[in-house]
C-alpha positions, 0 to 999 in steps of 0.5 A: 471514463477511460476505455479500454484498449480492445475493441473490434480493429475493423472500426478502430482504423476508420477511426483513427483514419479520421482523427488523422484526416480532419486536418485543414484545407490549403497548400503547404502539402498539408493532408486535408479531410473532414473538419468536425464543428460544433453547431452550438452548446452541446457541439460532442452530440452526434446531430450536433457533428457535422462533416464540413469538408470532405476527402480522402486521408491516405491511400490503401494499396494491396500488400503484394509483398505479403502475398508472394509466399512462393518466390524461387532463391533466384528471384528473392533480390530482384522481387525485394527492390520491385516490392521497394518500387511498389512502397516508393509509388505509393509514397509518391502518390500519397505525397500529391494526394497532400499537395493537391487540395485544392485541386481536388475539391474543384474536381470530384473525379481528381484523385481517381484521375490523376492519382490512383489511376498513374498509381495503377499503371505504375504498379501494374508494370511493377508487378509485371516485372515481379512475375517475369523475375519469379518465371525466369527463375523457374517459379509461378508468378502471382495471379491476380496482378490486375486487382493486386494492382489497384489501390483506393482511397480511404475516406475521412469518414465520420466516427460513431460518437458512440464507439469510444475506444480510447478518445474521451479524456479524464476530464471529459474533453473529447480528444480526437473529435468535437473540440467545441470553439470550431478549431482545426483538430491537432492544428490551430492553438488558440492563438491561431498559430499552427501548432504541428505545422508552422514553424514561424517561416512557414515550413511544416513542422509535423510529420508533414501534416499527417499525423499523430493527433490528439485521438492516438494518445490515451491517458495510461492511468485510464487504461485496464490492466491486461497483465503485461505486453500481449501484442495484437489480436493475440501475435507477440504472447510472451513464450516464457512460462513457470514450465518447460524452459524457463531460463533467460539470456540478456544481452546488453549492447546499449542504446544506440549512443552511436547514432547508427541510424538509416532508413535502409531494411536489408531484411526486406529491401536489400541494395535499395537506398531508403527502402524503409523510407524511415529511420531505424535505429541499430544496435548490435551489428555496426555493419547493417545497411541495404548493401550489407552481405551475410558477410559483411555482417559476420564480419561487422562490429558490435556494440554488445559487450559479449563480443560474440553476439554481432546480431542487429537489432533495429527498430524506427526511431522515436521522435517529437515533433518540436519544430527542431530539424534533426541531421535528417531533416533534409534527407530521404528518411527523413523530412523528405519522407515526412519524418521531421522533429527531434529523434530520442534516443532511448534511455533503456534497451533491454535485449533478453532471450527467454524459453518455451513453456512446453519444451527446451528450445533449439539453436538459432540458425546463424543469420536468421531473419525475424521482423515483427509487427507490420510497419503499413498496419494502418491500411494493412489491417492487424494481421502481422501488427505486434504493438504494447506501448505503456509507462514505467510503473503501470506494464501491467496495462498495454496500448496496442493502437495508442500511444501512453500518455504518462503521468509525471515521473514516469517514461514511455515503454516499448515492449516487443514479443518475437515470434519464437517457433521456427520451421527448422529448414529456412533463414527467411522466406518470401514474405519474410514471416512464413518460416518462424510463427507465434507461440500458441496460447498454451506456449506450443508451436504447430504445424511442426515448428520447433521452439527457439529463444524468444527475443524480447525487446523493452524501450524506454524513452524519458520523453515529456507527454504532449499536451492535450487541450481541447482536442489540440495537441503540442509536440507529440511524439511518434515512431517514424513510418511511411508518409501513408501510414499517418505515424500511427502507434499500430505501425511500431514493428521490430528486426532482428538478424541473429549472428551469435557465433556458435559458442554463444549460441549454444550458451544461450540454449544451455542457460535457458533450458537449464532454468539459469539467467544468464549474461 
């Protein structure tokens, strides 16, 4: 039987961590950790599963960016590029986590003495650096920096057999786990060649070996129906409602047939080349990169056709792991960060803005910043994550930690809620999510926050699912993200900058608070 997709998150990422993990040992950079076999008939029986092969699947690092709430203007961009140097560390530590397998099952000290002890080193000057910069601007450095400093290794632990959440296919294979035959999860098709990995002249071909898996996809058919996108533990609600203001404003700017891509976030990494160490695809603004003033974007381009509307809206790309290089496939952002495979461009992208259920709403403030959900989720936890993956013709039922596999006919569909309650002072804040908040249940703002139009973003993407058999899987699909993250669904995360021109704006306001549906 299909599980539902709400279960309790603390057990779900160990889970999925050890899905991820049960890769094989050897070279080619491959992540290696738990291999689960059969010991026999019966071989999904918890006595039966056995670990034969143990490790360490990615690296968890405190989010020092989430944690600076009180950095001083002065100090904003030099603690943003310091932030990017603490992401770039753990990506370089991740890296010679997978290249060094063999090394480590000779040495059980190796990965604390040769990987996350010169992690904590890196990153405890790096956090030096970040409270010199808060002080000079007058401000208060962090406390703590020596724990903020030390990260650990997740380990690909053994899952409960008895947990479920979302691994059992329809026809009783077990997805994620016991494949029965002794075979290398997500690896190994049956004719021994790699099915994720080798390419024929021995490159890898996905995502570096780090995922996704068969485990972080789940038949939608099998899904219970929620009633529509609700993000995660309760983040992403819909604010519009049958009350309060109930109009909309869709604005069309395409799908990205540009191809302006980069692996820049000028939100939170700005004047860092490949701050986000993944690809985002922009549509709107033509001007967003890392270098990208408020100016430059005043000033950009834009691929909407009300040509008032220059905001930028961007999320990381889509990709299959088909084995094909992309124009990337050489570059930072790219294969160089372990994202490999054919980028999909959506086949739809629906930008519309929607009111409050209590009240009118508020202008936005010109080159207001919102992102939403949380790109390092799987380590971080689900406390910022605002994921809903679904299919055409089944959104009444949402994925929050998998990724849809659709039935014939029908497409894969992101849907993104924003935070729509604004503190009414600031266009940002230190860790980029303070000033704007979520709707509470019943569509109200707290602590003072007032109303302002909610951006609602739906993709679609004609993409074939990936074929599951025994545990096995064959071109998946998955978003870009940091190498540590393992391309999990959780980690899916939108941006937003808002540069509607006044005229516009007011316009927006005054078709959702008048109750029309405008464009």
């Amino acid at each position: 039987m299909g599980r539902t997709n709400r279960k309790r998150r603390s057990t779900l990422a160990n889970r999925a961590i050890a899905a991820s993990a049960a890769l094989a040992l050897g070279g080619g950079g491959l992540l290696a950790a738990n291999i689960y076999a059969s010991a026999g008939e019966g071989g999904d029986s918890p006595q039966n599963a056995q670990t034969t092969a143990a490790g360490v699947a990615t690296i968890k690092c405190p989010d020092v960016g989430q944690q600076l709430t009180d950095v001083p203007d002065g100090a904003r961009q030099g603690v943003d590029q310091e932030l990017a140097k603490l992401d770039q560390q753990v990506t370089d530590a991740y890296k010679r986590l997978a290249d060094t397998r063999q090394a480590q099952a000779g040495d059980s000290g190796y990965v604390d003495n040769a990987i996350l002890g010169p992690l904590k080193s890196k990153r405890t000057a790096t956090i030096d650096r970040i409270g010199i910069n808060i002080r000079n601007a007058g401000g208060q450095p962090p406390q703590g920096a020596e724990q903020m400093a030390q990260c650990e290794g997740v380990p690909a632990e053994q899952p409960d057999p008895a947990a479920g959440d979302g691994q059992d296919q329809a026809d009783g294979q077990d997805q994620g786990q016991d494949q029965g035959d002794g075979q290398d999860q997500g690896q190994d098709q049956g004719d021994g060649q790699d099915q994720g990995q080798d390419q024929g002249d021995g490159q890898d071909q996905g995502q570096e070996g780090n995922g996704p898996v068969a485990d972080d996809f789940q038949d939608i058919t099998q899904v219970q129906p929620t009633g529509g996108p609700q993000g995660v533990d309760g983040n992403g609600l819909a604010a519009n409602g049958d009350s309060g203001s109930q109009g909309t404003f869709t604005t069309n700017c395409g799908t990205n047939e540009n191809e302006n891509r980069n692996s820049d976030n000028v939100i939170v990494a700005p004047g860092v080349s490949n701050g986000a160490q993944h690809q985002h695809d922009y549509v709107g603004n033509q001007a967003n990169d890392a270098f990208a003033s408020d100016e430059d974007l005043a000033n950009g381009d834009t691929t909407c056709e009300n040509q008032g509307d220059k905001s930028s809206y961007f999320w990381p790309v889509l990709r299959v792991q088909d084995g094909q290089d992309d124009i990337d496939a050489n570059a930072p952002g790219g294969g160089q960060d372990g994202n490999v495979g054919t980028i999909i461009q959506a086949s739809e992208a629906q930008l519309k803005f929607v009111g409050n259920k209590q009240s009118d709403v508020t202008a936005m403030p010109e080159a207001l910043r919102i992102i939403t959900g949380d790109a390092k989720a799987f380590v971080n936890g689900n406390g910022n994550a605002n994921t809903n993956w679904s299919c055409t013709g089944f959104e009444d039922r949402q994925l929050t930690d998998k990724y849809p596999l659709c039935p014939e006919g029908s497409s894969v569909v992101r849907t993104t809620n924003f935070q729509s309650c604004w503190d009414g002072q600031n266009i940002d804040s230190a860790n980029h999510r303070d000033h704007v908040d979520f709707v509470n249940e019943d569509g109200s703002c707290s602590n003072g926050f007032q109303a302002i139009p909610q951006l609602q973003v739906r993709l679609v993407y004609d993409v074939d699912a990936p074929q599951i058999q025994n545990g096995q899987v064959q071109n998946p699909f998955a978003v870009d993200s940091f190498p540590d993250q393992l391309h999990k669904p959780i980690t899916d995360h939108n941006d937003f900058i808002n540069f509607f021109n006044e005229e516009t704006m007011n316009q927006v306001v005054d078709c959702i608070n008048s109750g029309q549906d405008c464009q």
